[in-house]
C-alpha positions as semicolon CSV with decimal commas, in nm:
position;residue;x (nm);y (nm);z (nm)
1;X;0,000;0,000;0,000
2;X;0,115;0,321;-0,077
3;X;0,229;0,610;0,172
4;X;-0,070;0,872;0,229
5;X;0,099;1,203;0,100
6;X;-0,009;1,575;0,193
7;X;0,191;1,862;0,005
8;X;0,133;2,249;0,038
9;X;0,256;2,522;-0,211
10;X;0,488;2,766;-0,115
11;X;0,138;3,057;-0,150
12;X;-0,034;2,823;0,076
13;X;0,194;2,861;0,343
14;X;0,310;3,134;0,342
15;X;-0,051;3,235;0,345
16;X;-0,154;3,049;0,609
17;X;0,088;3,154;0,882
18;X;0,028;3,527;0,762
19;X;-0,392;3,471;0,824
20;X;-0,284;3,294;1,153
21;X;-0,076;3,508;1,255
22;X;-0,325;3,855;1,153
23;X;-0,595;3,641;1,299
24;X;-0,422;3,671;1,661
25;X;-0,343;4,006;1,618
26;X;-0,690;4,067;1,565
27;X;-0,838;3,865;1,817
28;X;-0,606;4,006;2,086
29;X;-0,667;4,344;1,997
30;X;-1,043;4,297;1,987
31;X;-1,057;4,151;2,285
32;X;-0,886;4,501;2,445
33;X;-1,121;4,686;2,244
34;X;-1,434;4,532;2,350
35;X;-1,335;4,553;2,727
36;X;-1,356;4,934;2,642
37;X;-1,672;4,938;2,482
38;X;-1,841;4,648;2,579
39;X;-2,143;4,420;2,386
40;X;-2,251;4,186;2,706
41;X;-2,241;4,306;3,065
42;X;-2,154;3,952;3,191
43;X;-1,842;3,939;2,954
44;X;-1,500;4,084;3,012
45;X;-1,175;3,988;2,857
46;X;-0,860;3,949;3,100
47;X;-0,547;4,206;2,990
48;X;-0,340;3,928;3,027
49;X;-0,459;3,760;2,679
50;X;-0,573;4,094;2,543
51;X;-0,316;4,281;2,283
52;X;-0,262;4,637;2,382
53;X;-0,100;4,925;2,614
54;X;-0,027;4,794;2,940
55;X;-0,282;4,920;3,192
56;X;-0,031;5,071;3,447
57;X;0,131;5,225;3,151
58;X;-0,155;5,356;2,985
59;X;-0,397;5,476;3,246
60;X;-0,104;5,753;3,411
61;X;0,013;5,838;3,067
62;X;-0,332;5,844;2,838
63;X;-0,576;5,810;3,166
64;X;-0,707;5,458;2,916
65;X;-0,645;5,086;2,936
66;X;-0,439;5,078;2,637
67;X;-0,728;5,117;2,401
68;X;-0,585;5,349;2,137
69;X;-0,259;5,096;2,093
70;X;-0,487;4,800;2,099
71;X;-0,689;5,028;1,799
72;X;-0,345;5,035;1,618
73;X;-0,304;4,699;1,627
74;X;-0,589;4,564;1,491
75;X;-0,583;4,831;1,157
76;X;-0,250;4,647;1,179
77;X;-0,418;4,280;1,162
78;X;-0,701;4,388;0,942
79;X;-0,438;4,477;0,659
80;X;-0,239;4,193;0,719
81;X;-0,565;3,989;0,720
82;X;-0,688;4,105;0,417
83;X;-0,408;4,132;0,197
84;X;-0,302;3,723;0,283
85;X;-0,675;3,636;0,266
86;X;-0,781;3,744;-0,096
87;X;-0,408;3,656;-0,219
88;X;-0,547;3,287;-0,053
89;X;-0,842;3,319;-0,242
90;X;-0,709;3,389;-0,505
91;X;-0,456;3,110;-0,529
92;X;-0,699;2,861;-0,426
93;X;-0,939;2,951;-0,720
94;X;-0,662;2,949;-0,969
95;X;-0,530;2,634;-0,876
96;X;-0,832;2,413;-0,819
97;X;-0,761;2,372;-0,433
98;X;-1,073;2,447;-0,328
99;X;-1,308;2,258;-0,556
100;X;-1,047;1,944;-0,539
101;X;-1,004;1,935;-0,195
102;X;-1,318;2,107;-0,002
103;X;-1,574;1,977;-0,212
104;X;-1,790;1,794;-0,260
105;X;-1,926;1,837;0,090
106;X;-2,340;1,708;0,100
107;X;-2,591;1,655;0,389
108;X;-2,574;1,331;0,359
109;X;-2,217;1,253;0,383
110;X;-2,170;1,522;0,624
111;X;-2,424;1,359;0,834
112;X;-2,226;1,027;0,781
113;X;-1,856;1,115;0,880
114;X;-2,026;1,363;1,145
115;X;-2,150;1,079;1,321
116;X;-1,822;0,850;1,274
117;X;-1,656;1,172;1,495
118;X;-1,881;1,171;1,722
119;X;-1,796;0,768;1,783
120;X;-1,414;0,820;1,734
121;X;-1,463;0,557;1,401
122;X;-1,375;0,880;1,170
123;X;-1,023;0,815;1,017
124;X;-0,777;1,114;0,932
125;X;-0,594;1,012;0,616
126;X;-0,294;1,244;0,551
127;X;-0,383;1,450;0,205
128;X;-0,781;1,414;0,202
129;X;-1,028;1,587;0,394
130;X;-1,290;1,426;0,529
131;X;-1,643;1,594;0,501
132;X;-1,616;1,769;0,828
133;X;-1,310;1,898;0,781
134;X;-1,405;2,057;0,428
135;X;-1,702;2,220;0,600
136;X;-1,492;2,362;0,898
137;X;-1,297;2,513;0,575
138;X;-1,549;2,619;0,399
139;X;-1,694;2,750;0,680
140;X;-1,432;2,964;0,841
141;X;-1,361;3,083;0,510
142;X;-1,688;3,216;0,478
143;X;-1,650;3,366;0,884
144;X;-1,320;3,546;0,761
145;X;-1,475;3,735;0,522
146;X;-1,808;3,819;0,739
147;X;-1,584;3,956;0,999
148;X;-1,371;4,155;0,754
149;X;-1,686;4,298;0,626
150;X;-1,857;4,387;0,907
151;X;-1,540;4,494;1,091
152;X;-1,551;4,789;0,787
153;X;-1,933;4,841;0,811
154;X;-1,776;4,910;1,237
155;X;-1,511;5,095;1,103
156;X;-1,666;5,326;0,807
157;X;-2,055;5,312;0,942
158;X;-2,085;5,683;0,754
159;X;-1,873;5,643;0,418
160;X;-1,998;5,247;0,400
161;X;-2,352;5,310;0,529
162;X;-2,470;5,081;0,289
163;X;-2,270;4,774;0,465
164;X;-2,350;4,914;0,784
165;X;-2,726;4,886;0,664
166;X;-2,680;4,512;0,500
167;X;-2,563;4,420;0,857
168;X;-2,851;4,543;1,011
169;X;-2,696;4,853;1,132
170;X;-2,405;4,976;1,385
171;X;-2,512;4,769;1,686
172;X;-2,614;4,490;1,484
173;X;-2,277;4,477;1,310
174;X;-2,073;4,474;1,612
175;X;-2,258;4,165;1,708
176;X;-2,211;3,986;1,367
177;X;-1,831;4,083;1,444
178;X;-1,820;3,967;1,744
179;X;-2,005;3,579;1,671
180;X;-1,762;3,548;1,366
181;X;-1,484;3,620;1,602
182;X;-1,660;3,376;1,815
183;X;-1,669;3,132;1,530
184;X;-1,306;3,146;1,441
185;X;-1,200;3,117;1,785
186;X;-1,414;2,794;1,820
187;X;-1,236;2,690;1,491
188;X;-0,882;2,722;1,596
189;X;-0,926;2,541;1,900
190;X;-1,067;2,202;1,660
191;X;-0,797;2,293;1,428
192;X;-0,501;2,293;1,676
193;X;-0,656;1,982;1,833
194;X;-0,688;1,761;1,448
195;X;-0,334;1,905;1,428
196;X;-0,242;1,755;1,734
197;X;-0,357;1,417;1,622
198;X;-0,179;1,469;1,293
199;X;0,092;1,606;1,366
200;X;0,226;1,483;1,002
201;X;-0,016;1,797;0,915
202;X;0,210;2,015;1,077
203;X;0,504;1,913;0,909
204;X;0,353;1,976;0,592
205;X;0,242;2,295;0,646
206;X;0,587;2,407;0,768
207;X;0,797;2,219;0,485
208;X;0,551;2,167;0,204
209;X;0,547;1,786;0,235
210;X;0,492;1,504;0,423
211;X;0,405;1,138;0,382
212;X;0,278;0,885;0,628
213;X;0,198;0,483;0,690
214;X;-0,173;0,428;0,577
215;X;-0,386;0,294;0,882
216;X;-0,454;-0,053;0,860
217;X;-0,784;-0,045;1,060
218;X;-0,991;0,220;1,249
219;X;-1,015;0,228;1,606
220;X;-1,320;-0,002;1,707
221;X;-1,388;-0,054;1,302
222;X;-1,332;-0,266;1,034
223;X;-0,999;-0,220;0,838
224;X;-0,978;0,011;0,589
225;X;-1,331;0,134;0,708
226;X;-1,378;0,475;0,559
């Protein structure tokens, strides 16, 4: 049997660790910037995993938490974000990446390998997605954007006052911004743990290849149960 292969491009990557990378910026800084203005009253971000102006810094020098760096910072992200995101895009459209590897992803299948998660029978082959992982993709793909877009309609609620209306208004858009956040954050915690498991993933993704020993069986399934 041959070795299961997985192989990135040198756009991928490069890509990727750029969007991970903006993505913490952004998060960080958020965080600091929703502590000032807040969306929930039960919800408050600790400084310590917040990205901004240290407190004890800030408040005798600027009389704020650290606000207007934390402000600089994301701008920071969101260009960073942006530029590595569409370039993604981009590649993966040109290439075929996306329709070769995240699709075909239907209900029923979904359903199927959903299921063979939840029962730990779900095999991760190194190179092929299986239908949850191309709708994690596809779906914080389509989160990524939404929060780019309604992070401008936050941003420009004047000069883009027709985003700001699509979203439902000011208020309404800061909430959108905030569950995308939400979503992504929910994402990179699966992601880091499937990376975990495969850590031949990792390797990949670092060096632009990596092969592996095909499973013989699944855990509590038939071999080569799939």
């Amino acid at each position: 049997m041959n070795d299961e292969v997985q192989t990135h491009s040198i756009i991928t990557r490069i890509t990727h660790w750029l969007t991970a990378l903006a993505i913490i910026i952004m998060i960080g800084s958020g965080w600091r910037i929703y502590n000032n203005v807040p969306i929930f009253d039960w919800l408050d971000f600790p400084d310590s995993i917040t990205l901004g102006g240290i407190p004890d810094v800030s408040y005798p020098g600027h009389n704020e938490s650290g606000t207007a760096n934390a402000i600089a910072w994301h701008f920071a992200g969101m260009w960073l974000l942006a530029a590595s995101f569409l370039i993604y895009l981009l590649n993966g459209v040109v290439t075929g990446h996306f329709w070769r590897d995240f699709l075909p992803v239907g209900p029923q299948s979904f359903f199927r390998d959903f299921i063979a998660a939840l029962t730990f029978r779900l095999q991760h082959r190194l190179g092929e997605y299986n239908v949850v992982q191309r709708a994690l993709y596809i779906g914080v793909l389509a989160a990524i954007a939404l929060m780019i877009l309604s992070g401008l309609a936050i941003w420009k609620p004047v000069q883009l006052s027709w985003l700001t209306w699509c979203f439902g208004g000011f208020d309404t858009a800061r909430i959108v911004h905030f569950f995308f956040m939400s979503c992504i954050v929910g994402f990179i915690i699966v992601h880091v743990t499937l990376v975990a498991l495969v850590p031949k993933t990792l390797v990949a993704m670092l060096f632009g290849r990596a092969t592996a020993k095909p499973p013989n069986a699944l855990p509590g399934g038939a071999p080569g149960d799939h």
